[in-house]
C-alpha positions as a Markdown table, in Angstrom:
| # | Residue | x | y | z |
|---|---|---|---|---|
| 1 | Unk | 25.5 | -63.9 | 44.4 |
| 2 | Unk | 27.4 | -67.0 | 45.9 |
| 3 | Unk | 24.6 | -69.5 | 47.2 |
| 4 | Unk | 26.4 | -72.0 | 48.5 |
| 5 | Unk | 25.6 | -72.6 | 52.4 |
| 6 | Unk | 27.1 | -70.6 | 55.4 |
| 7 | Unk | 28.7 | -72.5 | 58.0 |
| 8 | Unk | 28.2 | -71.0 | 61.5 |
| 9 | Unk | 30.4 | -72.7 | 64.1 |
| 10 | Unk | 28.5 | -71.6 | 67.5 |
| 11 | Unk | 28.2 | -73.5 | 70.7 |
| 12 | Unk | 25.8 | -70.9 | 71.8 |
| 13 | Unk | 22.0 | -71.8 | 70.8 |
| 14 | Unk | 20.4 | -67.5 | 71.4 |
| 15 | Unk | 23.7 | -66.5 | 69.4 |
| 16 | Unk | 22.9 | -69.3 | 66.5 |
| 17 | Unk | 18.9 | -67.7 | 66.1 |
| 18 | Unk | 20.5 | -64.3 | 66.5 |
| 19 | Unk | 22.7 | -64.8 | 63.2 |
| 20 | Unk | 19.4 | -66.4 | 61.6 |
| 21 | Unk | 17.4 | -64.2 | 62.1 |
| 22 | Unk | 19.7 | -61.2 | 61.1 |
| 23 | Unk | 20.5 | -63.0 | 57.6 |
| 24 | Unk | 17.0 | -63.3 | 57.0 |
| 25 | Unk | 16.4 | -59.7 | 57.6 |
| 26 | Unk | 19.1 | -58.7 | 54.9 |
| 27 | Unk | 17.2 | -61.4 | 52.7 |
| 28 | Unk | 20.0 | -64.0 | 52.0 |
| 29 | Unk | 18.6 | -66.9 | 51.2 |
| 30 | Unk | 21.6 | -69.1 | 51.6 |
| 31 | Unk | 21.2 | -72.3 | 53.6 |
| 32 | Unk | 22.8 | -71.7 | 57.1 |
| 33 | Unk | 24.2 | -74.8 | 58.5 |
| 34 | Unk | 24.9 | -74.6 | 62.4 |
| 35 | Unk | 27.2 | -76.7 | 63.9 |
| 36 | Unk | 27.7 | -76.4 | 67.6 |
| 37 | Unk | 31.3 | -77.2 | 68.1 |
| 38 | Unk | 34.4 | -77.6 | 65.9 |
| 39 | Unk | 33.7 | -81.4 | 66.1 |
| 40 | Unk | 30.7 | -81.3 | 64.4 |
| 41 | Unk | 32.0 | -78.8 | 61.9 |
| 42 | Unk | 34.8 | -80.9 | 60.9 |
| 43 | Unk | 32.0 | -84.0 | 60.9 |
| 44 | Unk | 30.5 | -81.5 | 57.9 |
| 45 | Unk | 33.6 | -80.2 | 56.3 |
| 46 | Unk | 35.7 | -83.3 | 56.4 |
| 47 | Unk | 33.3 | -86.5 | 57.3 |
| 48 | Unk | 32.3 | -89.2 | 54.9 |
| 49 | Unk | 34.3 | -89.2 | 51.3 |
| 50 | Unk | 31.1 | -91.0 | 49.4 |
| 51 | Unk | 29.0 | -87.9 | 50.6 |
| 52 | Unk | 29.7 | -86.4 | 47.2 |
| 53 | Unk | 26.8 | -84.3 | 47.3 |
| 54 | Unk | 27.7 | -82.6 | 50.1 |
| 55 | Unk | 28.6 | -79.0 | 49.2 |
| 56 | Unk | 31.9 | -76.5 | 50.5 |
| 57 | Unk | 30.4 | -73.5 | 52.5 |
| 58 | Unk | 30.9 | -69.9 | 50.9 |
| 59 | Unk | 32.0 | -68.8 | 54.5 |
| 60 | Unk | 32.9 | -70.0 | 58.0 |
| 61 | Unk | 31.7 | -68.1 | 60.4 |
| 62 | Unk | 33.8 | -69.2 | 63.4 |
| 63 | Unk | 33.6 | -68.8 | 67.8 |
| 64 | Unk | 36.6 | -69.2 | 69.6 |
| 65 | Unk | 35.7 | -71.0 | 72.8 |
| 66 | Unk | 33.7 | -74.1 | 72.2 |
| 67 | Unk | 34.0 | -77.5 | 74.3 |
| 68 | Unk | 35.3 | -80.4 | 72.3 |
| 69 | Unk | 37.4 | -79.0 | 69.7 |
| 70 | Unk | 37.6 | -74.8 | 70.0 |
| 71 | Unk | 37.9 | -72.5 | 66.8 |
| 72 | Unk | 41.3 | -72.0 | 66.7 |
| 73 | Unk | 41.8 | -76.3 | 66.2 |
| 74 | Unk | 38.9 | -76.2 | 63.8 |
| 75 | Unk | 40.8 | -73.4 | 61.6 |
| 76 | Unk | 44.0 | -74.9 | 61.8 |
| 77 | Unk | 42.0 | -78.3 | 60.2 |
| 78 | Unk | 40.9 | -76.1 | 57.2 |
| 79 | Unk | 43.8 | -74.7 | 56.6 |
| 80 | Unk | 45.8 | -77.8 | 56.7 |
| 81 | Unk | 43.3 | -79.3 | 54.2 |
| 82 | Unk | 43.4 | -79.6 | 50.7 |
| 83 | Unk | 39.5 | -78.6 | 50.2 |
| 84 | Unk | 39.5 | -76.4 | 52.7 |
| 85 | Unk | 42.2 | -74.2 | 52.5 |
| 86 | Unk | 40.9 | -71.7 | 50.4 |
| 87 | Unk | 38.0 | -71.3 | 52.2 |
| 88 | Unk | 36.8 | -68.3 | 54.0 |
| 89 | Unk | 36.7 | -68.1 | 57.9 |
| 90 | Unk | 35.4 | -65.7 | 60.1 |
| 91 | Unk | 36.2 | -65.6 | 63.8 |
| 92 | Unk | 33.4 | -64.0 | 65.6 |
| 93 | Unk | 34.1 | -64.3 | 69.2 |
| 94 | Unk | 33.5 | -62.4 | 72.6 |
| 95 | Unk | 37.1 | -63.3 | 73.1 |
| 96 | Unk | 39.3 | -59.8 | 74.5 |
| 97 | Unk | 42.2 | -61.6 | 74.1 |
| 98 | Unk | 45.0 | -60.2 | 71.8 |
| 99 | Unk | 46.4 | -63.3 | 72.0 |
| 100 | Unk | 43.4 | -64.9 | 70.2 |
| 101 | Unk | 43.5 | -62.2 | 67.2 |
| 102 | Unk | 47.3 | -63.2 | 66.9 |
| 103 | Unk | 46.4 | -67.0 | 67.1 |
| 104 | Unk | 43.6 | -66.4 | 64.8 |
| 105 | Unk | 45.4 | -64.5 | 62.1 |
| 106 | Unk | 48.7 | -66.7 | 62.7 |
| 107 | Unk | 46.5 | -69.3 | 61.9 |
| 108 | Unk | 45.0 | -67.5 | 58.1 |
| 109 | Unk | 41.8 | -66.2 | 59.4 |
| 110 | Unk | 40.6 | -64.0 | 56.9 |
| 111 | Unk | 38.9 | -61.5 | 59.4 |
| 112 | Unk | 38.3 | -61.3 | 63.5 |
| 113 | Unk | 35.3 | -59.8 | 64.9 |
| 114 | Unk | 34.0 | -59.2 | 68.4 |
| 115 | Unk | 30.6 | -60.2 | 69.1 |
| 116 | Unk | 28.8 | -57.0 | 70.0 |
| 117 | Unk | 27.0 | -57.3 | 73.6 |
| 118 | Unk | 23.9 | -55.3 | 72.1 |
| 119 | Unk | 21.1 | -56.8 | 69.9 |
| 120 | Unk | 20.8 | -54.2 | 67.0 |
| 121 | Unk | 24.6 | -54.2 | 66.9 |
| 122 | Unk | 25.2 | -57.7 | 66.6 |
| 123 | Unk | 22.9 | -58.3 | 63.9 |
| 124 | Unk | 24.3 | -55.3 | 62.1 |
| 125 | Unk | 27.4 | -57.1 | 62.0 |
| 126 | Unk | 26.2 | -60.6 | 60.8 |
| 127 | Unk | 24.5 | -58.8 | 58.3 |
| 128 | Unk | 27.2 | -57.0 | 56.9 |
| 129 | Unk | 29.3 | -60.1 | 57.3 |
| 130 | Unk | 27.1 | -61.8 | 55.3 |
| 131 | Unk | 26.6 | -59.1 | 52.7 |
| 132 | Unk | 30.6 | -59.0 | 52.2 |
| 133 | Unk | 31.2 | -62.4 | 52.1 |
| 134 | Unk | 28.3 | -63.4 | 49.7 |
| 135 | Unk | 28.3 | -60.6 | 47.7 |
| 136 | Unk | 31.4 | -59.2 | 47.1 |
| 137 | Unk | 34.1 | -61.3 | 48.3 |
| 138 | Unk | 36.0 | -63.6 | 45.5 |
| 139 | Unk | 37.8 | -66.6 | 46.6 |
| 140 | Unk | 39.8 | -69.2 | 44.0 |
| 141 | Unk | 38.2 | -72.9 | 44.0 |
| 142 | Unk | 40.1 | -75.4 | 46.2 |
C-alpha cells in the first residue's frame, strides 16, 4: 500500500470533512493534507527547496473552481514541473461543463469526477478513489 500523503485541493470546508471522514471509513490511514486553494497547494507541492523532508503526495485530488488560483492553473503547475509531473491528479468537481473535462484532460488529468449531490454517494466515490489510487495504481518516480 502506498502511504505517502493525499493531497485534497478543496475550497469547500463540509466537502474537505466529507472526504475525511469517508477515507477513514475504508480505513486508509494516509495523512490527508487539505489545502483550500491552488495557492496553497502549490505553497505545499512547490514552496521552500530546504524543506527536504517534505514528502510528494501519492494523489491529487483536485476542485475546479477555487478563488485565487482554480484547479485547472494548479494542474497545469504540476504538469509543467519536473517533480510533479508524474504525479497523479484527480479532478473532482461539481463542474457540468464539457469544457472543463476537455480542459482537464487537455491538461493530463489522469481521471475527472463529478462530485455526487448525495452523501452516501459521494463518500462511495472518495472511497473508491482512494482505494484505486492507493492501492492499485502504479505510477514511475519523478
Amino acid at each position: 500500500m502506498n502511504s505517502r500523503p493525499i493531497l485534497i485541493v478543496e475550497d469547500n470546508p463540509d466537502d474537505q470533512k466529507l472526504a475525511l471522514r469517508a477515507f477513514k471509513k475504508c480505513n486508509l490511514s494516509n495523512t490527508i493534507i487539505f489545502a483550500n486553494d491552488g495557492v496553497e497547494a502549490g505553497e505545499y507541492l512547490f514552496g521552500d527547496e530546504s524543506n527536504k523532508k517534505k514528502i510528494v503526495p501519492a494523489v491529487v485530488l483536485l476542485d475546479l473552481n477555487m478563488p485565487r488560483k482554480n484547479g485547472l492553473e494548479l494542474l497545469k503547475d504540476i504538469r509543467e514541473n519536473d517533480s510533479t509531473r508524474f504525479l497523479p491528479v484527480v479532478v473532482i468537481t461539481t463542474s457540468k461543463e464539457e469544457q472543463d473535462l476537455i480542459n482537464s484532460y487537455s491538461l493530463g488529468v489522469n481521471s475527472y469526477v463529478r462530485k455526487p449531490v448525495d452523501f452516501n454517494e459521494f463518500l462511495e466515490a472518495v472511497k473508491s478513489l482512494g482505494l484505486y489510487w492507493l492501492l492499485l495504481n502504479e505510477c514511475p518516480s519523478s
